[in-house]
C-alpha positions as CSV (number, residue, x, y, z in Angstrom):
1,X,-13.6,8.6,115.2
2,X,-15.9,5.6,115.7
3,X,-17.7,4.6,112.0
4,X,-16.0,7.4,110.2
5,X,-13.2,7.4,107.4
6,X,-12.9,11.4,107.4
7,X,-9.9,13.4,108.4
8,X,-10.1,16.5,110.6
9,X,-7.8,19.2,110.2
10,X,-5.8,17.8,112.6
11,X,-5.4,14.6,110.9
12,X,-4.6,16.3,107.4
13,X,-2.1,18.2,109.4
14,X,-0.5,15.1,110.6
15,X,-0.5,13.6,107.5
16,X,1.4,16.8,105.4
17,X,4.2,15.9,108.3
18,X,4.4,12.6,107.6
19,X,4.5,13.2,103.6
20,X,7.2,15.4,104.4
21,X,9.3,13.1,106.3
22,X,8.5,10.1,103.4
23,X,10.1,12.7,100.9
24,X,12.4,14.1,102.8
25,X,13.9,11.0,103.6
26,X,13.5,9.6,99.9
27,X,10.9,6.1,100.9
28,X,12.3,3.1,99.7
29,X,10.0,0.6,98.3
30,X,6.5,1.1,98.9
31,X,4.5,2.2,101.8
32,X,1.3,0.2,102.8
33,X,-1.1,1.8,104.7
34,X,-2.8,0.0,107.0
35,X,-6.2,0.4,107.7
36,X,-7.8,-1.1,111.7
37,X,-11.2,-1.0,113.8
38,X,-12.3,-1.7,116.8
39,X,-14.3,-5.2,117.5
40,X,-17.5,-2.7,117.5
41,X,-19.8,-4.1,115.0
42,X,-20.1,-6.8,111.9
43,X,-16.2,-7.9,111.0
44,X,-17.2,-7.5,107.1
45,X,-18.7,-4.3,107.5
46,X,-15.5,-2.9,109.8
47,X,-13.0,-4.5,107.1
48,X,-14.6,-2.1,104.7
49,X,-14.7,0.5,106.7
50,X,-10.8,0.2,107.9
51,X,-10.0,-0.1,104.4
52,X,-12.0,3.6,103.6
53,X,-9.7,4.5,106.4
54,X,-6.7,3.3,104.9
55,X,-7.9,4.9,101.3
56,X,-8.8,8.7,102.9
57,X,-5.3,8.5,104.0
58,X,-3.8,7.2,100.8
59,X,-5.5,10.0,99.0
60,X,-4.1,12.5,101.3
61,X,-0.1,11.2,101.5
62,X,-1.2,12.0,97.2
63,X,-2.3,15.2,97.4
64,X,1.0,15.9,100.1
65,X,3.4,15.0,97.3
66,X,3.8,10.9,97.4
67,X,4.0,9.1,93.9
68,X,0.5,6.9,94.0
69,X,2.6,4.2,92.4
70,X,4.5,4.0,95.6
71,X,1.6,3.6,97.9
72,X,-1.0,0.7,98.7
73,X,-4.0,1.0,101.1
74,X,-5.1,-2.2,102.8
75,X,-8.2,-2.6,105.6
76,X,-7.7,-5.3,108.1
77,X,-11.2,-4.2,109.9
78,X,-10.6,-6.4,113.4
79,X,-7.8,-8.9,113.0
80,X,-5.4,-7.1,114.6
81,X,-6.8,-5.4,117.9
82,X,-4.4,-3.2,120.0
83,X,-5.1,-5.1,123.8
84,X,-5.1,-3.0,127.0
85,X,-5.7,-3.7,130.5
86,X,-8.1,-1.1,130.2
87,X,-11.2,-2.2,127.6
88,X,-12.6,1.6,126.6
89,X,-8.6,2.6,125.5
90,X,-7.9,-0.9,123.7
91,X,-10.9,-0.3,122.0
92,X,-10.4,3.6,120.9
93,X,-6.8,2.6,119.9
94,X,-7.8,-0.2,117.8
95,X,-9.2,2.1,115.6
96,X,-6.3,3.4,113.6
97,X,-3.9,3.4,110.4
98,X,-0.6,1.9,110.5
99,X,2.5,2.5,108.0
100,X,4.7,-0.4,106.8
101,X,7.3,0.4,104.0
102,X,8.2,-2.3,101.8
C-alpha cells in the first residue's frame, strides 16, 4: 500500500510460505531484505519508510521461524524504481520488498 509498512493477512500469509521454504531449504548465509518505494514523495522520507517496510517483514520471517542473526533489513526508499511502459504500474510495483541471500 502507498505510505504504509503494515502487512495484511495476505501478506503475513505470504511471508509464513516463504519462511517455510528459507527453512526448508536450510538458507545459506544471510538473507537481506530489501526494502523499495515509489518516486511519490521526499526521497529521505520514502528511504525511511522502505526501510519500516523492510523491518515489518524482518519481524515477521522472526516470528515464522528464521534465526534474527541470519537476517538484515535495509530501505533503499527510490534508488531502484521498477520502469514500465505503463507509469501507474511502474509506480505501484516500485513499492515492494526484495530478498537477496548472502
Amino acid at each position: 500500500d502507498h505510505d504504509s509498512d503494515f502487512l495484511d493477512k495476505q501478506d503475513k500469509k505470504a511471508i509464513e510460505q516463504i519462511a517455510s521454504l528459507i527453512l526448508e531449504n536450510k538458507l545459506a548465509g544471510k538473507l537481506v531484505i530489501q526494502g523499495h518505494a515509489n518516486r511519490i514523495g521526499e526521497a529521505d522520507y520514502n528511504k525511511d519508510l522502505s526501510y519500516r517496510r523492510a523491518k515489518a517483514v524482518r519481524k515477521e520471517l522472526i516470528n515464522n521461524g528464521l534465526d534474527p542473526e541470519l537476517t538484515k533489513a535495509i530501505g533503499y526508499g527510490q534508488s531502484f524504481p521498477i520502469l514500465s511502459k505503463d507509469p501507474r504500474l511502474a509506480l505501484d510495483m516500485s513499492r515492494r520488498v526484495d530478498f537477496l541471500i548472502q
